[in-house]
N, C-alpha and C positions, 0 to 999 in steps of 0.2 A: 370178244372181250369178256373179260369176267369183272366180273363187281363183289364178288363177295365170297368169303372162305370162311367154312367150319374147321376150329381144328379143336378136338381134346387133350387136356393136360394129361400124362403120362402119370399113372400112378405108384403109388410104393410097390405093390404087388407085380408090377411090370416080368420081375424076373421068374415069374413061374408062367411067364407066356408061352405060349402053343411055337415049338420050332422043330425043324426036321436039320438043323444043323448042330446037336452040339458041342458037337466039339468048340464050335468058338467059345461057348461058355457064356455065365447068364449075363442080361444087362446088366449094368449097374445105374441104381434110381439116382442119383444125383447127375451124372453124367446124362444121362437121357435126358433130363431135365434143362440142363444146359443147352445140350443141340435141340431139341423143342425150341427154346427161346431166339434159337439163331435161325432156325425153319422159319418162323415169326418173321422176325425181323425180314428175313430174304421174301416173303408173302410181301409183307409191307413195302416193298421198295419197289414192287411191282404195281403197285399202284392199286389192291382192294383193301377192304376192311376184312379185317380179321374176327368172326365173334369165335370168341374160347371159350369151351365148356369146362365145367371144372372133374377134374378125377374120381373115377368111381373105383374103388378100389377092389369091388366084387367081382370085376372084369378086368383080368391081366392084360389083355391084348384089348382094349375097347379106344387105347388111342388111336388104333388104326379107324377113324370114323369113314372111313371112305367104304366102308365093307357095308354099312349099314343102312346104305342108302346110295342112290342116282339120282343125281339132280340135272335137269335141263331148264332150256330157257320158258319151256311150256307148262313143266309139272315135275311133279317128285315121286321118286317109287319108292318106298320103304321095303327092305329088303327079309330077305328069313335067313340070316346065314348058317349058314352047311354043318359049320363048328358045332357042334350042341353047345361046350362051352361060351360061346358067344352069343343064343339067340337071344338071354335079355337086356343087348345092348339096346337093341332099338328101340325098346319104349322112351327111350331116355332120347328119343332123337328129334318124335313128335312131336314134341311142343317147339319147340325150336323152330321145326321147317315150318309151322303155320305162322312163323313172323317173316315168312319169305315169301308163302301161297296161299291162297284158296284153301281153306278144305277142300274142297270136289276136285282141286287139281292134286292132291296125295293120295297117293295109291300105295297098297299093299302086294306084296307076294303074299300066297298063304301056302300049308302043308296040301299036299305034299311035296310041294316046291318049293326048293332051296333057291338062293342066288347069293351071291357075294357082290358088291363093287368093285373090287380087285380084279372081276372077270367082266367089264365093261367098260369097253373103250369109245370114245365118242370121235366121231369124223363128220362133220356138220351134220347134216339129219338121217345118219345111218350110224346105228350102234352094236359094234360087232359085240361077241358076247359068246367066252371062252365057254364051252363042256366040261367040267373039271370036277376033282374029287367035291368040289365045293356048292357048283352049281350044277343042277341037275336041268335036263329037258323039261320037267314042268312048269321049272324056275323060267326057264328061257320062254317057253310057249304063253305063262302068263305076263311076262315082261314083253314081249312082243304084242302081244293083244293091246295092253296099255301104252304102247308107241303108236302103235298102227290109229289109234282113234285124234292124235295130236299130227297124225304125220308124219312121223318119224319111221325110220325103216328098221329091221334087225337081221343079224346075218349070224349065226351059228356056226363057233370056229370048236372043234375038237380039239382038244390040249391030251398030249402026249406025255409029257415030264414033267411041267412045271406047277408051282402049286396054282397059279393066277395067270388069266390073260396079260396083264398088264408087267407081269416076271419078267416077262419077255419081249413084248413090241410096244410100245409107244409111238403115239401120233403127236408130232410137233407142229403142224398147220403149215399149211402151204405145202400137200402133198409129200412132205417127209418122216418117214416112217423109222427108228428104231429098234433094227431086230438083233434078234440075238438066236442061237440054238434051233428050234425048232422052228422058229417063225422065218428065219429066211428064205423054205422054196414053200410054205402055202403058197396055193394059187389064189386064197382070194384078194392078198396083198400085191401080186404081179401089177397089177396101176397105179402104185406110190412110188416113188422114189425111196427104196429100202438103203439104209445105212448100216451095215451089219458091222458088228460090234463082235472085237476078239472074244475068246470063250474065257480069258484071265480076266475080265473085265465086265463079264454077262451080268453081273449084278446090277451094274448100270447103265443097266439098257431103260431101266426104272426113271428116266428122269421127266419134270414135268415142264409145258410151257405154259405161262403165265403170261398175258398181254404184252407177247411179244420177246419178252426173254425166255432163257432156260436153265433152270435149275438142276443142276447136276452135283450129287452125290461126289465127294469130294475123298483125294486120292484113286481114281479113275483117270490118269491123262490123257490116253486114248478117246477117251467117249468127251470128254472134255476137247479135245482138237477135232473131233469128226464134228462137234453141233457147233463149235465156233468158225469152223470151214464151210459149216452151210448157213453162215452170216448169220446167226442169230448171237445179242449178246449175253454173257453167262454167269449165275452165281455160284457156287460150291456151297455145301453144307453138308456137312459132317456128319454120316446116318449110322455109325458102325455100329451105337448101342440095338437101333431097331432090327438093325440087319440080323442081329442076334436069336431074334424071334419072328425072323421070316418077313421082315417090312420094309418097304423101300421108301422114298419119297412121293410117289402118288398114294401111298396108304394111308400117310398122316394129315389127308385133311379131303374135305369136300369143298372144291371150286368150281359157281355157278355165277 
């Protein structure tokens, strides 16, 4: 169960965020604004509290807070992200998780290890924890250290295409996994229940589950009928302005 979700307001500057798509063309700040609001709303109907931080507008992409931090039920890792553009998001993130922890439970990555959140996915106490342009090996090998002292386990998955672990497979609890592209024949996913997701549709393989429901990126019907056929019930919201700048729906927010 979660109880509580970080999410950042979406700033003016949004539209010169970091994308390897564009042709779709930049956000647009009022419209991302609105799906924000309705991200919100679909958090809340899930039963946590929402705290929202407000917009920093020095940071295009600093809505995506899921990049700048892992949260579990034991401790918090404050991350380095890969981005250069992005690594002074995270001072802006500390003071915040010390109304959630411990100091002596937040932890840091430091240089010369990178990590992103977007490249760690959580399956009760093992945290797989993609290779990618973003997080490097020493990111992983200190993120591992700091699991390993709380119990937590970590498993190193190499990424091939995508920018983030979480592009592509998603864990919805109770042994179901959402893959997409590359994640369908790893071997270290052969023990879940893989849902493979058409490739007209890989975008939303991104979706999250929330105490019990599933939140699914909206205009996806496929991915939308494969997580209502594995009985969970669902909301849609609307991600196309993030999608713009490489973000899905586990990127806009930290839920712990």
């Amino acid at each position: 169960m979660f109880h509580n979700v970080i999410v950042k307001t979406p700033c003016p500057s949004i539209c010169e965020g970091i994308t390897s798509a564009p042709e779709l063309g930049k956000p647009i700040y009022e419209k991302a604004l609105q799906q924000h609001a309705r991200y919100i709303e679909a958090l809340r109907q899930c039963g946590v509290e929402v705290t929202i931080l407000p917009a920093d507008d020095r940071y295009p992409d600093s809505c995506f807070v899921e990049d700048v931090a892992v949260l579990t039920r034991k401790c918090a890792v404050v991350t380095n992200p890969g981005a250069p553009s992005r690594n002074g998001e995270t001072a802006a993130i500390v003071p915040v998780l010390e109304r959630f922890y411990p100091k002596e439970d937040i932890h840091f990555i430091r240089e010369p290890g990178t990590l992103e959140g977007g490249d760690v996915m959580m399956v009760g106490d093992t945290f797989y924890v993609g290779l990618s342009a973003r997080t490097n090996a020493e990111g992983i090998a200190q993120f591992a250290a700091i699991l390993h002292r709380y119990g937590f386990a970590c498993e190193q998955v190499p990424l091939e295409k995508v920018l983030h672990l979480k592009t592509g497979v998603n864990y919805l609890e109770n042994g179901n996994l959402l893959v997409s592209g590359e994640f369908t024949d790893k071997p270290c996913f052969q023990g879940y229940h893989r849902v493979q997701i058409p490739e007209a549709e890989a975008y939303a393989a991104n979706c999250i589950w929330v105490n019990g429901t599933v939140i699914v990126p909206e205009g996806y019907p496929a991915v939308k009928a494969a997580v209502e056929g594995l009985g969970y019930p669902v909301l849609t919201v609307d991600t196309s302005e993030f999608r713009k700048i490489d973000g899905g729906l586990s990127c806009l927010s930290l839920r712990f």
